[in-house]
Structures are given as structure tokens and as C-alpha cells.
Backbone bond lengths (Angstrom), bond angles and torsions (degrees), N, CA, C in turn:
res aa  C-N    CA-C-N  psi(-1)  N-CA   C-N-CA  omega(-1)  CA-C   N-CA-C  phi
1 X - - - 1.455 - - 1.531 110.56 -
2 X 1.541 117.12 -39.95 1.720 110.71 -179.06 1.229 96.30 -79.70
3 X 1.589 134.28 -31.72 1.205 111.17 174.44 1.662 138.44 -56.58
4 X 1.566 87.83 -36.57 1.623 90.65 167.63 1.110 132.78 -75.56
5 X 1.425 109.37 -13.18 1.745 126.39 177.23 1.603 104.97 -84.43
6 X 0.880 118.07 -35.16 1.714 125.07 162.58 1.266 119.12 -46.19
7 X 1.792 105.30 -53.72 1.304 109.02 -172.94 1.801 113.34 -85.44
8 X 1.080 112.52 -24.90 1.571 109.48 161.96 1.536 109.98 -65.35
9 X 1.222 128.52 -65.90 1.031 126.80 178.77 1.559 116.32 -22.62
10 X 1.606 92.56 -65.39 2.086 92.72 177.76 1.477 112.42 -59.92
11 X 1.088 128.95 -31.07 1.646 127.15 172.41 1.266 82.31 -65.35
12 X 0.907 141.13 -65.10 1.946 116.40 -136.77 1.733 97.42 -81.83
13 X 1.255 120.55 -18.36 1.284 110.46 171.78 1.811 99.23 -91.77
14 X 1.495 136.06 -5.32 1.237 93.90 -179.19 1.844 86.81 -92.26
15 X 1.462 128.86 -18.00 1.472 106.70 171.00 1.283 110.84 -72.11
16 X 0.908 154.00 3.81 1.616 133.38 165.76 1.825 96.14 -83.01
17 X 0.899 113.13 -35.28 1.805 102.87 -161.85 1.253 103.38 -64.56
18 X 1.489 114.85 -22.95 1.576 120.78 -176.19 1.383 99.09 -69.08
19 X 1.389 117.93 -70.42 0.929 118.82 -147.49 2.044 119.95 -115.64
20 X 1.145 143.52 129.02 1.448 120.05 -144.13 1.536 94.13 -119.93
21 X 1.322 116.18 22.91 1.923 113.62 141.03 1.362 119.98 -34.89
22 X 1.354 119.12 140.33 1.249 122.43 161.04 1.459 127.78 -97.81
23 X 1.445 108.34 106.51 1.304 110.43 -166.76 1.924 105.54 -128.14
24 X 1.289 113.96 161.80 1.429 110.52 -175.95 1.744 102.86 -138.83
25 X 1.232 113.64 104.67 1.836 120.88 179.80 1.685 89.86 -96.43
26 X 1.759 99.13 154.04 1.227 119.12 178.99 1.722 105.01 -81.22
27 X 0.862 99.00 160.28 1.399 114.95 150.44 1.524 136.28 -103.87
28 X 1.073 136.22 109.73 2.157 113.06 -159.69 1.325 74.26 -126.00
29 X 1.587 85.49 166.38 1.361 113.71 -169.87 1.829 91.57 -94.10
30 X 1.566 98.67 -43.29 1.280 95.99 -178.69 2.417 101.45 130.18
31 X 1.165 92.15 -46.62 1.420 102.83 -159.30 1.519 99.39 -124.41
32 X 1.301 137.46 -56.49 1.316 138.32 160.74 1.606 125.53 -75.27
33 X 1.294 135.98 114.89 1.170 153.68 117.71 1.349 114.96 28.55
34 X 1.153 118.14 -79.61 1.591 153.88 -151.35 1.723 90.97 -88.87
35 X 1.361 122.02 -45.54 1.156 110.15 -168.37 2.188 128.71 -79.73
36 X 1.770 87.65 16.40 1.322 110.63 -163.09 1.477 95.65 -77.95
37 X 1.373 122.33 151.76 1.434 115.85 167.13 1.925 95.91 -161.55
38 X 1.568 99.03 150.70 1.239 123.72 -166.67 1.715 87.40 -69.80
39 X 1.465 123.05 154.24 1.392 127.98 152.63 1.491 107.96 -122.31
40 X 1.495 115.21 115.43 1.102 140.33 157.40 1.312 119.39 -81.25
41 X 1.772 125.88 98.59 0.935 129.84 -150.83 1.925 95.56 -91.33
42 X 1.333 131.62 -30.33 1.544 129.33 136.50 0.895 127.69 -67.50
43 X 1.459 129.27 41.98 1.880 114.90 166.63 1.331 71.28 -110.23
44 X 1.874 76.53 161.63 1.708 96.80 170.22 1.648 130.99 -102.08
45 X 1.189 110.98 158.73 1.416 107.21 -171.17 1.465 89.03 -102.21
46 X 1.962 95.50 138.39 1.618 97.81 178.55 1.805 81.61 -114.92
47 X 1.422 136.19 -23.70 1.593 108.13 -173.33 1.417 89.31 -159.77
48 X 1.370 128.32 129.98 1.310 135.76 168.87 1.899 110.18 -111.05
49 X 1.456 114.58 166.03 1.366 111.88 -149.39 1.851 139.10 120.94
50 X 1.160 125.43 168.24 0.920 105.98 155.79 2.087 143.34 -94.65
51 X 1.496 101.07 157.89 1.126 123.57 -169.11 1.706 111.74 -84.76
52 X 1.792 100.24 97.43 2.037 96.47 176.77 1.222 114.26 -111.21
53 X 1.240 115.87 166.97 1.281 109.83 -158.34 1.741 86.01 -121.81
54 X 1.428 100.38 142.66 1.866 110.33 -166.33 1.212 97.85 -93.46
55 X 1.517 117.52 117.31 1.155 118.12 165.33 1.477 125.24 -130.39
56 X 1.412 127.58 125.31 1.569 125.26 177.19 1.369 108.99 -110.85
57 X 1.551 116.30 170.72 1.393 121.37 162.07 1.219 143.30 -140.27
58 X 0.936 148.32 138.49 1.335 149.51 -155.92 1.355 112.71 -61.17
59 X 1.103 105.25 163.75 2.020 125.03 -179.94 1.309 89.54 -38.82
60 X 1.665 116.05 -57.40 1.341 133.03 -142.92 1.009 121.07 -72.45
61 X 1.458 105.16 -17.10 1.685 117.37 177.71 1.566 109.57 107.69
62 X 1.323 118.49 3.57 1.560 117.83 -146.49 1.994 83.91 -128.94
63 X 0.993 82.85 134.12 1.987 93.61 170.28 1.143 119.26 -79.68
């Protein structure tokens, strides 16, 4: 599945370099709904990577 999302991805960036239409393809997960998201091939990226979630804990043992 990341492989194929990899490999669309690089097609859709080598068709935009060709060509400077503005167009917007989905992305599907395939099986979930929720997991659909627009690709804006001009928005900008402010941070790519992964997403952690900050967590500390108390004296007490308890977060």
C-alpha cells in the first residue's frame, strides 16, 4: 500500500512539472471514508515526518 502511494505520488509530481494546470486528485485509503484527503499539489509543506505525542509523568507515577 505505501508502495503504491509512493509510486502515484511520483507520477503526480512528475505530471504537474509538465504541465502547470491546476488540478486536485484524491487520495483513498480504499476501505475507510474518513481516511480520504484532498492533494493539493501547491500547498505548502511547513514539516514532513513523523507525528509524537509529548508525554511526561508525575512523581506519582500517573501522567
Amino acid at each position: 500500500d505505501g508502495d503504491e502511494l509512493k509510486k502515484s505520488l511520483s507520477e503526480l509530481a512528475d505530471k504537474n512539472h509538465h504541465s502547470h494546470t491546476k488540478s486536485i486528485s484524491r487520495i483513498s485509503s480504499g476501505s475507510n471514508p474518513f481516511l480520504d484527503i484532498a492533494h493539493d499539489p501547491n500547498a505548502a509543506v511547513y514539516k514532513t515526518g513523523f507525528l509524537a505525542r509529548k508525554i511526561h509523568a508525575d512523581m506519582d507515577g500517573k501522567k
